[in-house]
N, C-alpha and C positions, 0 to 999 in steps of 0.2 A: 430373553437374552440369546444374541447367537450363542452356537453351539460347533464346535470343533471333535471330529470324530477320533479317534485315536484305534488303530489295530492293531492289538498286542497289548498284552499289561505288564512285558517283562522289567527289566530294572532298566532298561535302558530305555524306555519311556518316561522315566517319573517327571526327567526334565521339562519335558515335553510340554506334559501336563499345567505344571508348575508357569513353564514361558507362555500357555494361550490366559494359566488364571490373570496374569500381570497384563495381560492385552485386553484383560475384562472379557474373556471368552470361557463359557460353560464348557465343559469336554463331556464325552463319552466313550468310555472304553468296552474295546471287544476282544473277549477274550473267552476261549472255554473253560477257562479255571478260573474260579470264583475266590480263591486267596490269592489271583497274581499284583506283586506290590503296586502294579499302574491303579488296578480294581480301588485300592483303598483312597486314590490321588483324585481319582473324576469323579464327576456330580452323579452323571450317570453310570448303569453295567449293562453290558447288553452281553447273557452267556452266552455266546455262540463262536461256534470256531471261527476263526478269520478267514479260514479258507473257503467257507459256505455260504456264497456271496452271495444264493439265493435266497435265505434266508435273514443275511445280512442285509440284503437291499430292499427286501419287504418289511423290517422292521425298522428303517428311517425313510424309506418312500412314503411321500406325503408330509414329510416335516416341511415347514418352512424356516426353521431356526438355523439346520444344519448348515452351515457354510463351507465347510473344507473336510480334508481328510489327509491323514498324517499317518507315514507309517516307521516310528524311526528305529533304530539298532539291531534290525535286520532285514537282511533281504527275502526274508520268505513271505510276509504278507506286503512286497510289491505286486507281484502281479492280482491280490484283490482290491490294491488297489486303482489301480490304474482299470479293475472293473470296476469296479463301483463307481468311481469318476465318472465313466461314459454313462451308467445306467442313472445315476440322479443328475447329473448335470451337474458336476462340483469341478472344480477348478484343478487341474492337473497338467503339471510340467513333465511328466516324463513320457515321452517318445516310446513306440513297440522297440526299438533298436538297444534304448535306454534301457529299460526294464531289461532285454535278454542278456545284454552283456553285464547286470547286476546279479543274475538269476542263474546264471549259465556262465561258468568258470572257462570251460572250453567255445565258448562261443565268444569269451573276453580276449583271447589267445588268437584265433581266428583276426579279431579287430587286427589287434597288437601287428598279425602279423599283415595284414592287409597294408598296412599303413609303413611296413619299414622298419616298425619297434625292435627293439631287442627283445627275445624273452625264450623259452627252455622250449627244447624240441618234446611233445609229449602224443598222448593216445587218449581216444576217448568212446563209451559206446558203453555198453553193457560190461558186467563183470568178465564176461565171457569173453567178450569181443578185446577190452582191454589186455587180461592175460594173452591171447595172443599176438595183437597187432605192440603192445610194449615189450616185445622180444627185441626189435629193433632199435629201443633207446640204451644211453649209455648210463650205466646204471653206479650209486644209488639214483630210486626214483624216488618220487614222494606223491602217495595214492590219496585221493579225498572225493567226495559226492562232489558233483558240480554244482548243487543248489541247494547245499544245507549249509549251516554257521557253527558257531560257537565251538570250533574245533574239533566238531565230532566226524568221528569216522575217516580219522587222518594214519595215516601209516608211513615210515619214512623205509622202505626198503630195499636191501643192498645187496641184493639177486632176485634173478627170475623166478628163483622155486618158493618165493615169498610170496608172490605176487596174489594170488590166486586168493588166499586168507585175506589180504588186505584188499583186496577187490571186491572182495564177500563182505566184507565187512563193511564200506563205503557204501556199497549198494544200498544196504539194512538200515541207513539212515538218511538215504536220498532219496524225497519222495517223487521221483522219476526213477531209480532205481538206476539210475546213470552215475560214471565214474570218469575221472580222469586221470590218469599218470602224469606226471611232468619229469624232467631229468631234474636233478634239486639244484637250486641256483642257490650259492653260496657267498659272502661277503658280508655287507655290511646291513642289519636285516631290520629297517625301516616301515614305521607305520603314517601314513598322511593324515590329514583331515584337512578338507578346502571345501571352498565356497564360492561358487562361481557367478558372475553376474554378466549378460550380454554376451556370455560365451568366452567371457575372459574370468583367470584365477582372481580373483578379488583377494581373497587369504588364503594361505596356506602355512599349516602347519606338521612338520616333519618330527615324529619322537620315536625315541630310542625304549625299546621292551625291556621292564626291570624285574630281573629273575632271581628266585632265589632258590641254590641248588639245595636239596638232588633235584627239584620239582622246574618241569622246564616251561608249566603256565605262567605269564607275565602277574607279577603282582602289581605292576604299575608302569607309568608312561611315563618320560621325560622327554616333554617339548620344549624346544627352543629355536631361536634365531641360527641358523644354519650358516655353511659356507655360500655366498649370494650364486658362485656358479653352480651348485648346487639346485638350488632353489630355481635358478633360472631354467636348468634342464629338466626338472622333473615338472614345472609347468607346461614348457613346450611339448610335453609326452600329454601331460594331462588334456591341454587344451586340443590336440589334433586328436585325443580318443575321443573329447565331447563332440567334439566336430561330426567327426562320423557317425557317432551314434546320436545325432542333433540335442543335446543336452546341453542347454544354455545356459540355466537360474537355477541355484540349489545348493546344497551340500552335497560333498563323496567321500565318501571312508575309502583307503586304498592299503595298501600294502605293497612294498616293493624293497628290490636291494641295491645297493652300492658295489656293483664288482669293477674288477680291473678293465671290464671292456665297458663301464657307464651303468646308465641305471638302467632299471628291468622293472615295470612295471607286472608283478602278479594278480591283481584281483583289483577290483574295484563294488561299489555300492553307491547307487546314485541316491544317497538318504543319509542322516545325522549319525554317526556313530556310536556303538554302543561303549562299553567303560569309562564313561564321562569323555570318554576322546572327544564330543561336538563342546561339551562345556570348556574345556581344556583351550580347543582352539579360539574361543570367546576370552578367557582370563589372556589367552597371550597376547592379544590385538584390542582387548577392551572393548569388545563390538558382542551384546549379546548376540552369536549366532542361532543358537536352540530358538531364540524369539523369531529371529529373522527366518527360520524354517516355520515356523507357526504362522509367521502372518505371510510367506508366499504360497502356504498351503491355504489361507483363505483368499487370495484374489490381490493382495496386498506387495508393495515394493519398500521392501527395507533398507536401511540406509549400511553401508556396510564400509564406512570409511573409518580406518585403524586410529586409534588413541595414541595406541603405542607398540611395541614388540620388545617384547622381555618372555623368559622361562615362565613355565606351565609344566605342572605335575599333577597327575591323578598314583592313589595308592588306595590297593583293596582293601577294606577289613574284610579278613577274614578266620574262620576257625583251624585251629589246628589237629582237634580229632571228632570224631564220631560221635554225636549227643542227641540234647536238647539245650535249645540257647537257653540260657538263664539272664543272662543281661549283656549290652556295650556299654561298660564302665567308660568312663571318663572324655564323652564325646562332648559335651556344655565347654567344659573347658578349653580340647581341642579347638572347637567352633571360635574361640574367643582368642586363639595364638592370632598374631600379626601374620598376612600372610596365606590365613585358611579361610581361602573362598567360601565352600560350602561342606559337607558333611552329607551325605544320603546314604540313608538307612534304608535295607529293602529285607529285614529280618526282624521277628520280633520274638519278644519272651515268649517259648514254648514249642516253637520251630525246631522240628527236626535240622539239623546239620551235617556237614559230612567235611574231611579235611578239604583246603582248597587243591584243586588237583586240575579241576575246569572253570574256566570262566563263569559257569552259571552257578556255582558253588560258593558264590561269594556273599558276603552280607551288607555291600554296603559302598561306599568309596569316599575319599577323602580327595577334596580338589582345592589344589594352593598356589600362588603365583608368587614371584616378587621378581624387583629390581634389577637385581644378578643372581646367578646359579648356588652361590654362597648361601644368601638370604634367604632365597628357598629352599636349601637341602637344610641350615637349621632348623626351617620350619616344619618337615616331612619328620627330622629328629624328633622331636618334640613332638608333635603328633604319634610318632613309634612310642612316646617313652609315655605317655599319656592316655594310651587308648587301651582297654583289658577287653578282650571277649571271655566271657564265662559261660563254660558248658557243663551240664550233668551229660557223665559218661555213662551212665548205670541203664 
């Protein structure tokens, strides 16, 4: 049986997993943590860090089974892969260009600005280097590693004499030890998923972060059909950034805002998105995409012609304090509302928990489509009114 490699076992693989089984493709996951939820999804486990390509590349050199390699709901184990690529001869669409403006937040900034873009005057370099060189921006700024995810080591700060802490802090979780300040762009604060073929957006889908205060991580996504000038502007941004950074074929996770001077493209990821955002974008347009990132990471061209365009929502389960899971009541059911796509559980009975506060703190996700916006937020009801996590606090 081919075999399709996966790097990373976090949640935002399992799709992954699940679209190369449906392709008749064995997987193998790499990961240094031996409970991570991809670990329990593939045929294979190979413990090793993602980042120790030397060891990773001696431990499938000489397969002949392996055919591809997939790295998807973060940017950190791209650049092993685009080694490993070169070192077994496997099949790889991302460009060195590609890879650094996925990897390197201030090197995305640098495109943006090459090109004309709109996007936030900022400073980048060492903790050190930052506190002084973002004396000059106009402040609040908002501090982050340039090549770590999952919203760590983020600071939104609203003077200089802040800076210095949240610098320190950015750094601690950047494993280049690099940082960026940006002046914080404000408006209408949009998350993408697109999929691009021949160098053109094939799909794209634009959704709105669902929060619930006081906590300001998104519990969920709401994607839908946009205003079409819209849509048409944030492609022409999309498509002249792929351009430059020669990224033709694939998925991109992005992020960006709606302000009164246009839009402002912030960050991009040339890879599947993690919180179900790549599945999301597949219920909106009826085109499995997660498949269609599986079979262009084996050599393969997928067909990516839309069914249709309607709403798409992803919703976390998650816990609300501090335990041990005991169970997620009432998910069979949920799975069986009209409406609910799929259900992924990346928590099981006896799992430590902690309340959701970060994205990686979650148990799970709930992903649902329909017809109009109505028919789906019953469904997400229903799903709320349906689903129990049960913790021992003791």
């Amino acid at each position: 049986m081919k075999r399709l490699v996966v790097l990373g076992g976090s949640d935002g693989t399992i799709s992954s997993f699940r679209a190369a089984r449906r392709l008749g493709l064995g997987t193998i996951c790499v990961d240094m943590r031996a409970d991570a939820p991809g670990a329990r999804e593939a045929d294979e486990f190979l413990h090793l860090s993602t980042r120790d390509v030397d060891s990773v590349a001696a431990a499938l050199r000489g397969r002949d089974d392996v055919v591809g390699l997939l790295a998807p709901g973060t940017d950190i184990n791209l650049p092993a892969l685009v080694e490993l690529a070169g070192r077994l001869g496997l099949p790889c669409g991302l460009p060195p260009a590609a890879l650094r403006a996925s990897a390197d937040k201030a090197y995305f900034r640098e495109v943006c600005l090459r090109l004309g873009l709109g996007g936030p005057a900022y400073a980048s370099g060492s903790a050190a280097e930052v506190v002084r060189d973002a004396a000059r921006l106009a402040f609040p700024v908002i501090v982050k590693p340039v090549d770590s995810g999952s919203s760590r080591g983020i600071t939104i700060c609203a003077a200089a004499q802040e800076l210095a802490a949240a610098a320190e802090a950015a750094a601690r979780v950047s494993p280049s030890a690099t940082v960026i300040a940006e002046e914080l762009v404000t408006g209408e604060d949009l998350c993408g998923e697109a999929f691009l073929q021949d160098g053109k957006v094939a799909l794209l889908g634009l959704s709105d972060r669902v929060v619930a205060p006081p906590q300001v991580v998104a519990i969920g996504h709401d994607m839908a059909p946009r205003d079409p000038a819209l849509s048409a502007e944030v492609t022409r941004q999309l498509e002249l950034v792929c351009a430059e950074i020669g990224y033709t074929d694939g998925p991109v996770n992005l992020d960006l805002f709606v302000t009164g001077d246009g839009i402002v493209l912030i960050e991009m990821g040339a890879r599947i998105g993690g919180n179900g955002m790549g599945e999301a974008l597949g219920l909106m347009y009826g085109v499995d995409t997660v498949q269609a990132a599986v079979q262009l990471a084996v050599g393969e061209r997928p067909d990516l012609t839309p069914r249709w365009n309607r709403p798409a929502a992803v919703r976390m389960l998650r816990a609300r304090s501090a335990g041990t899971l005991v169970s997620l009541d009432g998910l069979a059911a949920a799975m069986a509302l009209p409406g609910v796509a799929d259900v992924v559980v990346t928590a099981a009975p006896g799992d430590p928990v902690v309340p959701y506060t970060e994205c990686r703190a979650k148990l799970g996700y709930v992903l649902a489509s329909g017809e109009s916006a109505g028919e789906l937020a019953a469904a997400l009801a229903a799903v709320e009114e349906l689903v129990r996590v049960r913790v021992d606090a003791r």
